[in-house]
Structure formats: structure tokens, C-alpha cells
N, C-alpha and C positions, 0 to 999 in steps of 0.2 A: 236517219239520213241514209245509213248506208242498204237499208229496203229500202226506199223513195228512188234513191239514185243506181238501184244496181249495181251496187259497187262490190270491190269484192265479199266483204260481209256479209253480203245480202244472203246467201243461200243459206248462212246461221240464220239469220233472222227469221228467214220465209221460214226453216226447220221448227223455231221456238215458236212462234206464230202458231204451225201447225199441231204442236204440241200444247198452246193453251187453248187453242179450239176445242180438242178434244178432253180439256179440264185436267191432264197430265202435270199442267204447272199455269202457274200465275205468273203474269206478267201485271207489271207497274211503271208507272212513270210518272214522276211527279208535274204539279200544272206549270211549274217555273220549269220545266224540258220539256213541256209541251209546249211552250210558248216560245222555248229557243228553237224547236224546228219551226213556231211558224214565221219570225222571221227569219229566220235564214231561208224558208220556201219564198218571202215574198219578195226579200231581199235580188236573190237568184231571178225567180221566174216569173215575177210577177202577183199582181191580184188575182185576176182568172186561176193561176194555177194555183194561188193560195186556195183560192175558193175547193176544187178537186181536190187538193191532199187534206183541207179537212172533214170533208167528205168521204174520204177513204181510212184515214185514222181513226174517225169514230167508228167505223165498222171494224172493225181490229179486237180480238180478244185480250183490249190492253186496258187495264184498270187505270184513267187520270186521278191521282190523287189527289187531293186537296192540299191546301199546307196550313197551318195550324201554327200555334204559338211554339209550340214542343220542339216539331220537326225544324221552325225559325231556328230555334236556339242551337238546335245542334248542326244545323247547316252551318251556323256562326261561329260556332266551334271550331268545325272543322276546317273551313276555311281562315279562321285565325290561326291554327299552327301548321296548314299545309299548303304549298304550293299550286292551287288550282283553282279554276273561277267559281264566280257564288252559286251561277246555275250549275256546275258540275258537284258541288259542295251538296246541295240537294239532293242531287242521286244518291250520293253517299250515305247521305242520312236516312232516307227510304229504305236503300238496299239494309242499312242497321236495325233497322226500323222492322224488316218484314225476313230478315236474316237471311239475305238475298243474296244473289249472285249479279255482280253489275258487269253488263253485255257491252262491250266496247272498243272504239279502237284508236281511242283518242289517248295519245304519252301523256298527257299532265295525272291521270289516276295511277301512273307508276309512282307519284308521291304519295299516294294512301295505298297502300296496298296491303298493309298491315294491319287498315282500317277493314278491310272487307274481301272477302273474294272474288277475283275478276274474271272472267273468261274473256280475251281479248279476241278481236274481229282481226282480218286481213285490215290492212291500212294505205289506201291508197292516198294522194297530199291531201286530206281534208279531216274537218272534226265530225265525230261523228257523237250526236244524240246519246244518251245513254239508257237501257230500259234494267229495269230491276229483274231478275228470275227469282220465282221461288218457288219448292216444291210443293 
């Protein structure tokens, strides 16, 4: 969200973006935080513009993963003993998953923080999406 809306994170983003274009690193995201940017695009701005951001997201050197029985469980793990939601619980479990760096600038992943390494985004009031980095 915080590439979509230009917000301050964005020029992390757009930088990690340029950096899996070039195959420097992998990016991920899991299909339950794909699905939390689209509604909050459609929520926001409507159909039409839903229609444009996923059009623009699949051009993105961003791997959607899938989720699987595995990744379930440990999303449900993680959100049984930590304070954050089940789509952010996801991330979590990716970024474990793929030994990731999770790009963010959302405060509820300061309850796991011991779960994974975070690089936090500027935070202007909003939540922001979360993408996995890996090298």
C-alpha cells in the first residue's frame, strides 16, 4: 500500500522492487496479503481502480504465494500467541518460511519481532501490506 499510495515508504519499496527486477532479491507475498491490498483498493477507490492495481501488481517482480496446509498452521500459530491479525499472521509465516525480511510499517508486527526480522517503512496513519524480502 505504501507503493500504491506513495506514501512515505514508497521509495523503500519502489528501491526493493528495483532490486528484484534485477534478480538481487526475491520478493513475496503471500495470496491472503494479496487479497488484503485488494480490498482495501476497492474499499478506498473503488472497482475501476481495483481493476488498475491489479493490473499493475501482477506486473511487479513479486512472487504471490499460495497457502497450503503447512503455512495455515503456522499462520495459526502465530497468531494464537501474538498480538496481530491473521492476514498479518501470514506474512509472518512466509517471511519463516523463505527466511525473510518482512518490509513494513504497520506497529502490530512489533509483537513478533523475535519471530523474524523486520525492516520498518516510514509510517504515515495507515496500515500498510506487508511483502517478504529475501536474498
Amino acid at each position: 500500500m505504501a507503493f500504491l499510495r506513495d506514501e512515505p515508504g514508497g521509495p523503500k519499496v519502489r528501491e526493493l522492487l528495483q532490486a528484484a527486477a534485477q534478480d538481487e532479491i526475491q520478493l513475496h507475498l503471500s495470496l491472503i496479503n494479496y487479497g488484503e491490498v485488494l480490498y482495501l483498493v476497492e474499499r478506498r477507490w473503488g472497482e475501476i481502480e481495483l481493476r488498475k492495481v491489479i493490473a499493475r501488481l501482477d506486473e511487479l517482480p513479486i512472487r504471490v504465494m499460495p497457502i497450503d496446509r503447512p503455512m495455515t498452521f503456522t499462520a495459526a500459530h502465530v497468531k494464537a500467541h501474538h498480538h496481530l491479525s491473521y492476514a498479518d499472521a501470514f506474512a509472518v509465516a512466509l517471511a519463516q518460511q523463505f527466511d525473510a525480511t518482512v518490509v513494513t510499517g504497520d506497529p502490530e508486527f512489533k509483537n513478533v519481532e523475535e519471530l523474524v526480522h523486520i525492516e520498518w517503512l516510514p509510517q504515515p496513519n495507515a496500515r500498510h501490506t506487508t511483502l517478504s524480502a529475501a536474498p
